[in-house]
C-alpha positions as CSV (number, residue, x, y, z in Angstrom):
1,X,97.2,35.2,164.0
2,X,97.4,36.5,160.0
3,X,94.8,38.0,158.4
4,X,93.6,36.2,155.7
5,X,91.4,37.3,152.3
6,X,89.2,33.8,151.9
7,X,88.1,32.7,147.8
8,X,84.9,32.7,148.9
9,X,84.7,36.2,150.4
10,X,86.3,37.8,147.8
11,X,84.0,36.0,144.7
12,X,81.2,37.8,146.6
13,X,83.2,41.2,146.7
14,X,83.6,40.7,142.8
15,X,80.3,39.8,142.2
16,X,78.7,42.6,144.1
17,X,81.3,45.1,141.9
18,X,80.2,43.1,138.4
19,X,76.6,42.6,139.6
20,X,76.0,46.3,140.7
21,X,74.2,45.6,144.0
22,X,74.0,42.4,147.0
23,X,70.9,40.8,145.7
24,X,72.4,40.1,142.3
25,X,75.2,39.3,143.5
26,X,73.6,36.6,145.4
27,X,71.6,35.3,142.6
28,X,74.5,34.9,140.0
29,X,76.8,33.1,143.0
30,X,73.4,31.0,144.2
31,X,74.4,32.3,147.4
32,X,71.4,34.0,149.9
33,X,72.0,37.8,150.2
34,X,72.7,37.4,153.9
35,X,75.6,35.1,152.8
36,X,77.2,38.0,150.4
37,X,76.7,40.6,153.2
38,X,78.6,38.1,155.8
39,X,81.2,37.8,153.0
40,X,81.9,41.3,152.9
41,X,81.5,42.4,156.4
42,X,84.2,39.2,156.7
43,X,86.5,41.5,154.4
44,X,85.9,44.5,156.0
45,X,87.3,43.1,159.2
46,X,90.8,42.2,157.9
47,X,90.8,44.9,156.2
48,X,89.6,47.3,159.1
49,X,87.3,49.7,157.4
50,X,84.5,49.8,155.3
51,X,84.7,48.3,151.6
52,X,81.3,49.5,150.2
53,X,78.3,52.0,150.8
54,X,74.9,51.7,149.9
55,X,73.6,54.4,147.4
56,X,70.1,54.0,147.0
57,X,69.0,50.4,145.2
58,X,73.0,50.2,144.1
59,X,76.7,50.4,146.2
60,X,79.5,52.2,145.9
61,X,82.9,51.1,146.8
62,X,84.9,53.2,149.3
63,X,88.7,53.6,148.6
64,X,89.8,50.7,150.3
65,X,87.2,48.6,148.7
66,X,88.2,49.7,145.1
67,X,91.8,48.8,146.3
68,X,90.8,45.4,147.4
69,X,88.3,44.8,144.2
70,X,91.9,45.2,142.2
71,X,93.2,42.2,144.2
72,X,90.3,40.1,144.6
73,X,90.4,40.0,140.9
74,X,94.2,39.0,140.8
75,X,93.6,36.3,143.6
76,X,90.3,34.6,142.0
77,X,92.1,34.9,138.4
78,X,95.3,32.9,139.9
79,X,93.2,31.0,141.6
80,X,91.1,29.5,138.9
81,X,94.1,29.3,137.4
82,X,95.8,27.1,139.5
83,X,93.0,25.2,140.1
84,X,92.2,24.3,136.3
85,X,96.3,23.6,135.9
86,X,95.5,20.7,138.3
87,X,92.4,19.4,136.9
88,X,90.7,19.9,139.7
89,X,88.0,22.0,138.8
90,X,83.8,21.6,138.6
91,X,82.0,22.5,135.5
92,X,80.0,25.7,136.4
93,X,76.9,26.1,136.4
94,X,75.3,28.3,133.4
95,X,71.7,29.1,133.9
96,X,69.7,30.4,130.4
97,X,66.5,31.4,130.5
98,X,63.9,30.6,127.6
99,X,60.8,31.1,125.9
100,X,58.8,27.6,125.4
101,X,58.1,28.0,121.7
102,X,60.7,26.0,119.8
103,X,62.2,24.4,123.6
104,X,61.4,20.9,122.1
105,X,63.1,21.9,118.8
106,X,66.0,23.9,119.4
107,X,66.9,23.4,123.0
108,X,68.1,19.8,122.3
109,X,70.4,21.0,120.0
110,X,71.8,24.1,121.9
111,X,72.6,22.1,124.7
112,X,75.0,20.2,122.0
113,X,76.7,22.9,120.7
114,X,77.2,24.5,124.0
115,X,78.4,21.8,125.5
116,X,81.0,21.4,123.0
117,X,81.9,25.3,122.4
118,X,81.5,26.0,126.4
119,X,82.6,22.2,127.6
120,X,83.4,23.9,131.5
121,X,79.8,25.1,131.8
122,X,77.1,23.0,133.0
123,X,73.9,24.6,131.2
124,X,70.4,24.6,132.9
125,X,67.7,25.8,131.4
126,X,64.6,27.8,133.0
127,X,61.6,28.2,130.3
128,X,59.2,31.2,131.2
129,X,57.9,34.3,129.2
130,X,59.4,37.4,128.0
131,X,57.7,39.1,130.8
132,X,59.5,36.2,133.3
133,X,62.6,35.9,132.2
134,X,63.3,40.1,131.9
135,X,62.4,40.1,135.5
136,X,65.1,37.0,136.4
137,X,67.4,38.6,134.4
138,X,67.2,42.0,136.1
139,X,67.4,40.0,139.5
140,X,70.5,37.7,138.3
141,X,68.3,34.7,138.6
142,X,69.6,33.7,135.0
143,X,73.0,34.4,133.7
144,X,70.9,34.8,129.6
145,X,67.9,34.7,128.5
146,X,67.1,33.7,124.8
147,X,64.0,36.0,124.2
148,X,61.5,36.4,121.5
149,X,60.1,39.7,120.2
150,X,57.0,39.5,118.3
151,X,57.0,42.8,116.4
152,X,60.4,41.4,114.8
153,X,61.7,45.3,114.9
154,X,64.9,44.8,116.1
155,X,66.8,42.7,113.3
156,X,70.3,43.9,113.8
157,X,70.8,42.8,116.8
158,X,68.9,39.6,116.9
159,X,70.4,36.3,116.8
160,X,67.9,35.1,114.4
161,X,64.6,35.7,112.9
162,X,61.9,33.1,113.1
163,X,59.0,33.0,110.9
164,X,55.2,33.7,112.3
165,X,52.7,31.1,110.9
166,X,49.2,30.6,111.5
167,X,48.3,27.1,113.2
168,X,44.6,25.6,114.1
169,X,43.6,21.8,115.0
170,X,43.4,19.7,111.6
171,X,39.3,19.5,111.9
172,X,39.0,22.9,112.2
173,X,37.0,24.7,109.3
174,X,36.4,28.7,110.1
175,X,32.9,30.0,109.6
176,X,33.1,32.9,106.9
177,X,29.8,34.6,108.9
178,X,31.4,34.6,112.1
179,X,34.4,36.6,113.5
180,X,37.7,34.8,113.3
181,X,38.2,32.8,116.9
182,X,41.6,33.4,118.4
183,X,43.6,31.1,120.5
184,X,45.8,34.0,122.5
185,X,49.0,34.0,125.4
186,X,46.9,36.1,128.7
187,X,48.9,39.7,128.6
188,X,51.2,40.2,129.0
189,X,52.3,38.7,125.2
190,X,54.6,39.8,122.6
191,X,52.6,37.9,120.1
192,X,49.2,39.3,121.1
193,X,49.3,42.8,119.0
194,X,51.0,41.5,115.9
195,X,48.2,39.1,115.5
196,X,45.6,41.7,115.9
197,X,47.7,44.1,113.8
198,X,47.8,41.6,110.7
199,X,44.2,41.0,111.1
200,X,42.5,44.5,111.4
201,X,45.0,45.9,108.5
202,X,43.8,43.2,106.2
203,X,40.1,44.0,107.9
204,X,39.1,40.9,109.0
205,X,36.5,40.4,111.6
206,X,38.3,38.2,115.4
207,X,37.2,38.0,118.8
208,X,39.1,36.1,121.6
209,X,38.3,32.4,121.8
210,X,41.0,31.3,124.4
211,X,43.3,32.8,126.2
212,X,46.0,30.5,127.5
213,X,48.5,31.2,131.1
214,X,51.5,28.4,129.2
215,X,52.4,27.2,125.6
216,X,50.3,23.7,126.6
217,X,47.6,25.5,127.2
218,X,47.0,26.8,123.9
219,X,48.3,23.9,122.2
220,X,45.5,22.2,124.1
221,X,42.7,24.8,123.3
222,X,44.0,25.1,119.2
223,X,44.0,20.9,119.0
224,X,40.1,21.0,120.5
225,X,39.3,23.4,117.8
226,X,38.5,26.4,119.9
227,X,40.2,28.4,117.5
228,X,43.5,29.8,115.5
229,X,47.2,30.8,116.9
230,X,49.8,32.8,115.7
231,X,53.0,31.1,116.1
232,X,56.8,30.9,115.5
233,X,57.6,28.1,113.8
234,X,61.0,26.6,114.9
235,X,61.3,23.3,113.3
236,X,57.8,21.0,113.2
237,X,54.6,21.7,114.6
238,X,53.4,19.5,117.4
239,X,51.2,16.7,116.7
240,X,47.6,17.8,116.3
241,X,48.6,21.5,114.8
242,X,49.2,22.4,111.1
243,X,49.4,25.6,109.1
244,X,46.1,27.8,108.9
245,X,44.9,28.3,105.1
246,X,44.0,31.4,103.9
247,X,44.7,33.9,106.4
248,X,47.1,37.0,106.3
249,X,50.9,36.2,105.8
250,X,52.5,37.4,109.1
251,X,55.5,39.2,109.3
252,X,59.4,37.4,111.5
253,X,59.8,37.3,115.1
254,X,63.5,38.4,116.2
255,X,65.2,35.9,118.9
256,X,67.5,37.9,120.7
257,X,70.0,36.6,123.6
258,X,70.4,39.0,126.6
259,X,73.1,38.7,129.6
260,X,72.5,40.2,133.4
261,X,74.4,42.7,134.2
262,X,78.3,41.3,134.8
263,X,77.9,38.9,132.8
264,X,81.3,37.6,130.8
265,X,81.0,39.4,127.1
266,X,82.9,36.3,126.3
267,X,80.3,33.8,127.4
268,X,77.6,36.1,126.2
269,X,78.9,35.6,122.8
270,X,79.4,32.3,123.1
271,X,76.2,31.4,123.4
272,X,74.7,34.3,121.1
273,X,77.0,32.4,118.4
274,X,75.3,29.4,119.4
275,X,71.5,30.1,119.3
276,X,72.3,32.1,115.7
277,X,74.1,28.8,114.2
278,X,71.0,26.7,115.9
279,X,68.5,29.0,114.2
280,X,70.2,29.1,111.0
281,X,70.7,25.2,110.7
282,X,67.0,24.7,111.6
283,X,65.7,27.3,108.8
């Protein structure tokens, strides 16, 4: 009987090579890491030798693996091809990571202009923080992530820049002897220090009110009056919340978009170029 080099096989071969290891691989395909190991030790038999090695947490590719890589690559490209000629292909599956603040606001309207600039990708979304959504991205359990840095440092790459505001309950009324209260993220928090920073430079007294595990949290403990948040405002403030008089003016936030490793450039632009035109429209 012919040998024969399966799709499936070989989009596991790719992955692994555009990935840099089996485990992201495995998260980028949705795949178990046992199924990408089958995959490749399914290769390896027609093609009678080894394709990869392990070097340390990474692979390398053995002659005959870089060999096949070259026409796995050719196969899947005129396969998808071929496939997409024939209208008979399935949106994939896009999986973006992001932070909560401004999900209500902007995510409504990213999923509209991605789904008209990307119209073969099926977007889901997975909100987490900073901390959260590194860690998927580093273990290909998101394709992006749209990320927010408080310290707002690294404008030129951002997407956008977002505005920090100060936000308490409506009842709330600060009392001038006592230190400020503070409604705070638990660490770790990329808004955490720039709130501190802005108050100690401007010297006023704070202690920690609240601290809060998820956005409703500490939308929760700001609307009972426990205290004062610093926020980024994307679009209106939830019910309950306004801006905080007469505190420190706080500096931008930077949204940034970030890819796993292998990711398309393409797409990665795509939806960069999204989230900026987003941010810009809701400014």
């Amino acid at each position: 009987m012919a040998q024969v080099l399966d799709i499936a096989p070989l989009r596991s071969l790719v992955a692994v090579a555009d990935c840099g290891g089996f485990h992201r691989a495995a998260a980028a395909l949705h795949l178990s890491q046992s199924a990408v190991s089958q995959h490749l030790r399914k290769l390896e038999g027609v093609v009678g030798a080894p394709v990869v090695e392990r070097s340390g947490r990474g692979v390398l590719f053995t002659e005959v693996g870089r060999k096949l890589l070259r026409h796995a690559r050719t196969i899947l490209a005129a396969h998808d091809t071929a496939l997409d000629d024939l209208g008979a292909t399935e949106n994939k599956l896009l999986t973006i990571g992001a932070t909560e603040h401004g999900a209500d606001v902007m995510l409504p309207a990213l999923t509209s202009v991605l789904r008209e600039r990307l119209p073969d990708r099926r977007a889901r979304f997975r909100l987490d923080r900073n901390v959260s959504l590194a860690d998927a991205l580093d273990r290909g359990l998101v394709d992006l992530a749209i990320m927010l840095d408080g310290s707002g440092l690294d404008r030129a790459n951002a997407s956008g820049v977002v505005q920090l505001k100060w936000v308490s309950a409506r009842s709330f009324t600060a009392r001038q002897e006592d230190p400020l209260p503070l409604v705070i993220f638990a660490e770790p928090c990329t808004l955490r220090e720039p709130a501190f920073a802005i108050l100690e430079k401007h010297g006023v007294a704070y202690e920690i009110a609240a601290e809060c595990a998820d956005l409703a949290g500490l939308y929760a403990a700001v609307r009972s009056g426990l205290g004062l948040a610093l926020l980024p405002m994307i679009g209106k403030l939830p019910d309950g919340l306004c801006p905080a008089e007469g505190l420190p003016a706080a500096n931008c936030a930077t949204v940034l978009v970030r890819g796993r490793t292998g990711i398309d450039p393409d797409l990665l632009s795509a939806v960069d170029g999204a989230v900026r035109d987003v941010l810009a429209s809701g400014s």
